[in-house]
C-alpha positions as CSV (number, residue, x, y, z in Angstrom):
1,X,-7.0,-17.0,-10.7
2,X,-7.9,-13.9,-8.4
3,X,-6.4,-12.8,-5.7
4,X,-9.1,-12.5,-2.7
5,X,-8.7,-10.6,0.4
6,X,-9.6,-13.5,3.3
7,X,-11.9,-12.4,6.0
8,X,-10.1,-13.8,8.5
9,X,-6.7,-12.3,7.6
10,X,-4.1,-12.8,4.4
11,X,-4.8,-13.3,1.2
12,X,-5.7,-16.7,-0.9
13,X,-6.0,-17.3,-4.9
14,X,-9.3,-18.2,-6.0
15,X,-10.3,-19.7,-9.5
16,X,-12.2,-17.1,-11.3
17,X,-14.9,-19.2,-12.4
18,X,-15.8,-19.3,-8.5
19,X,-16.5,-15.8,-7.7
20,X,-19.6,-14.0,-7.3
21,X,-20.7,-10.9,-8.6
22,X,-21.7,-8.8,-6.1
23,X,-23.3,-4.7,-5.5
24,X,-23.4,-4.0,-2.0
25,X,-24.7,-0.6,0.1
26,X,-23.3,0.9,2.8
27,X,-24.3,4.0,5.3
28,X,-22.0,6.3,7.4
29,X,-24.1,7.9,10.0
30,X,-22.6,10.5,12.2
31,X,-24.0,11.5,15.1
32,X,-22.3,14.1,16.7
33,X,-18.6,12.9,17.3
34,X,-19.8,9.3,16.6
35,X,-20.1,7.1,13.5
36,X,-22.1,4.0,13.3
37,X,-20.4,0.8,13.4
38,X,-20.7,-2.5,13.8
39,X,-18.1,-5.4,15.4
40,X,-17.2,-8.4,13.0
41,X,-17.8,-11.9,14.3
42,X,-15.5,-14.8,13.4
43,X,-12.4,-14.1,14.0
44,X,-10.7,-10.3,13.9
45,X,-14.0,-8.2,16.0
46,X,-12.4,-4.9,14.1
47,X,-15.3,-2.6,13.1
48,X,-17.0,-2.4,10.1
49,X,-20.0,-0.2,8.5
50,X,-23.5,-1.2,8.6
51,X,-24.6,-2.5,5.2
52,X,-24.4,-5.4,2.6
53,X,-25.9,-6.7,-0.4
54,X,-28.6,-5.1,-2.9
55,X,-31.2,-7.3,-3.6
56,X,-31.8,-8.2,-7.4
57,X,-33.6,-4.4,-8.8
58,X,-33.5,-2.8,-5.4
59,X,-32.3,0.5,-5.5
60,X,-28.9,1.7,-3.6
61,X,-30.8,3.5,-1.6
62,X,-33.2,1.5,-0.7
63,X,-30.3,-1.6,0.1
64,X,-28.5,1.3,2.6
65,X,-32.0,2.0,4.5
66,X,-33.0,-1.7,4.7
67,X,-30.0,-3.0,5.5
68,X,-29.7,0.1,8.7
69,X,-33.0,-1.1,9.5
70,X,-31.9,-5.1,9.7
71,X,-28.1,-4.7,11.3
72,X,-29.1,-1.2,13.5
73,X,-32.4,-0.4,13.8
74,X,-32.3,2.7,12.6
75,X,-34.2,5.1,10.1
76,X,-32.1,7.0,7.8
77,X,-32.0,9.6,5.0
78,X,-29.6,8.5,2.3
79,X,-27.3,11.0,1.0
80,X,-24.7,11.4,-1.5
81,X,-22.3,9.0,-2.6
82,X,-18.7,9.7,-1.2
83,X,-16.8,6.4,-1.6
84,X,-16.7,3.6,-4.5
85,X,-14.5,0.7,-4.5
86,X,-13.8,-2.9,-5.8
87,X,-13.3,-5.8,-3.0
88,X,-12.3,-9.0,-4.3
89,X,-13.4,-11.0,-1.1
90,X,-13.2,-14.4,0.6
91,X,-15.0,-15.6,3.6
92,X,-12.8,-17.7,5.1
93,X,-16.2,-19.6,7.5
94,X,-18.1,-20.8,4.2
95,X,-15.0,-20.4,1.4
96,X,-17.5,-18.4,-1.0
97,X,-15.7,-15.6,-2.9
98,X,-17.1,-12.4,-4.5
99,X,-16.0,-9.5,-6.7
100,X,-17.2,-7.1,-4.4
101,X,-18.5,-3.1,-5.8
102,X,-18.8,-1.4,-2.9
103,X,-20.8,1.8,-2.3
104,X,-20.8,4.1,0.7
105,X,-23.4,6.6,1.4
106,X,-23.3,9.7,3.4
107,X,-26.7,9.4,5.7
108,X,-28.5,11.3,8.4
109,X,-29.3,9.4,11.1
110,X,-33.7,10.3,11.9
111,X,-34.1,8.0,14.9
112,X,-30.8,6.6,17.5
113,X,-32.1,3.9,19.6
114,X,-29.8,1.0,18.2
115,X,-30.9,-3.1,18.1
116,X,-29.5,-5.3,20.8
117,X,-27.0,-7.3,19.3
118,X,-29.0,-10.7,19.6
119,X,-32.0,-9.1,17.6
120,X,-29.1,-7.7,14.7
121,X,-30.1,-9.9,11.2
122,X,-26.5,-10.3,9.8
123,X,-24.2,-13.3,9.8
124,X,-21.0,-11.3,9.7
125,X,-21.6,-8.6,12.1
126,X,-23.1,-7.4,15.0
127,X,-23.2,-4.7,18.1
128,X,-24.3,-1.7,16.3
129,X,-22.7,1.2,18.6
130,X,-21.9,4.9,18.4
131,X,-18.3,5.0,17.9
132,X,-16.2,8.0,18.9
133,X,-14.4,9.0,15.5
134,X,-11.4,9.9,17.7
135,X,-10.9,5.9,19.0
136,X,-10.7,4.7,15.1
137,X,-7.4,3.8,13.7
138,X,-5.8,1.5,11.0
139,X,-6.0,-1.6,13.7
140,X,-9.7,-1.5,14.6
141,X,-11.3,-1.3,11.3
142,X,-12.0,-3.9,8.4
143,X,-9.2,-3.7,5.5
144,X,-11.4,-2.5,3.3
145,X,-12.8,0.5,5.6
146,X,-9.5,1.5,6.2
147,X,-10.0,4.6,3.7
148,X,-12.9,5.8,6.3
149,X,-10.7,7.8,8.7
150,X,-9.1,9.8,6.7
151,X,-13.5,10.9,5.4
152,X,-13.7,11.1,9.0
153,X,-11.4,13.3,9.8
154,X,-12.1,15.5,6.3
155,X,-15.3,16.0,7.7
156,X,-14.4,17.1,11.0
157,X,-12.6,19.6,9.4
158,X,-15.2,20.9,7.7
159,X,-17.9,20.7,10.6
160,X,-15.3,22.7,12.9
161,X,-15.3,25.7,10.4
């Protein structure tokens, strides 16, 4: 048994046999004093960053610039990696579990015109928006984002030298 981290809140244990392997992209795009974000659907609305799952011999890279292109509508340029973490995860809407690897992707943003939410292709997320970086805290962000402010605020830093 694994303990999973449950979408909607809490935790549950989850055979082992039942979880699913998988890699998954992510992309923090800054622009200006604004990060990209989207708002969770079913249940908690906290934000979370645009990305997901990489396709069977897709590259990271290319996962984080199709997956801005399917939640956003955005072009990016995928930098360096700056985050890596395990997620052992269960959606609480279907009860499918994953062992989660997470990779986050510094990006520059080369267009900013953001979908419409009805037009965003993702079941568990929607409303791309710019976010100011200086409305985020611990309560408006997924659990496992919540290592993103203190990036955030790193980077600040080192943009205001």
């Amino acid at each position: 048994m694994v303990t999973c981290r449950c979408w909607l809140g809490g935790q549950i244990l989850v055979p082992t046999e039942k979880l699913f392997h998988r890699p998954s992209a992510y992309g923090i795009v800054r622009h200006g004093d604004a990060v990209l974000l989207m708002t969770t659907m079913g249940g908690n609305g906290r934000y979370c960053l645009p990305g997901g799952g990489i396709e069977p011999y897709e590259s990271n890279s290319a996962a984080v610039q199709r997956e801005l292109v399917e939640e956003a509508g955005i072009q990016v340029d995928v930098g360096p990696l700056v985050h890596f973490q395990e997620d052992f995860f269960y959606y609480d809407p279907t009860g499918d579990a994953w062992h989660g690897l997470l990779f986050y992707y510094r990006c520059t943003p080369l267009t900013f015109d953001l979908l419409p939410s009805e037009q965003v292709d993702d079941e568990s997320a929607t409303n791309p928006q710019w976010v100011k970086i200086d409305t985020l805290h611990q309560g408006n962000l997924q659990p496992q984002e919540q290592w993103l402010l203190d990036f955030l605020m790193t980077e600040n830093d080192k943009i205001k030298k």
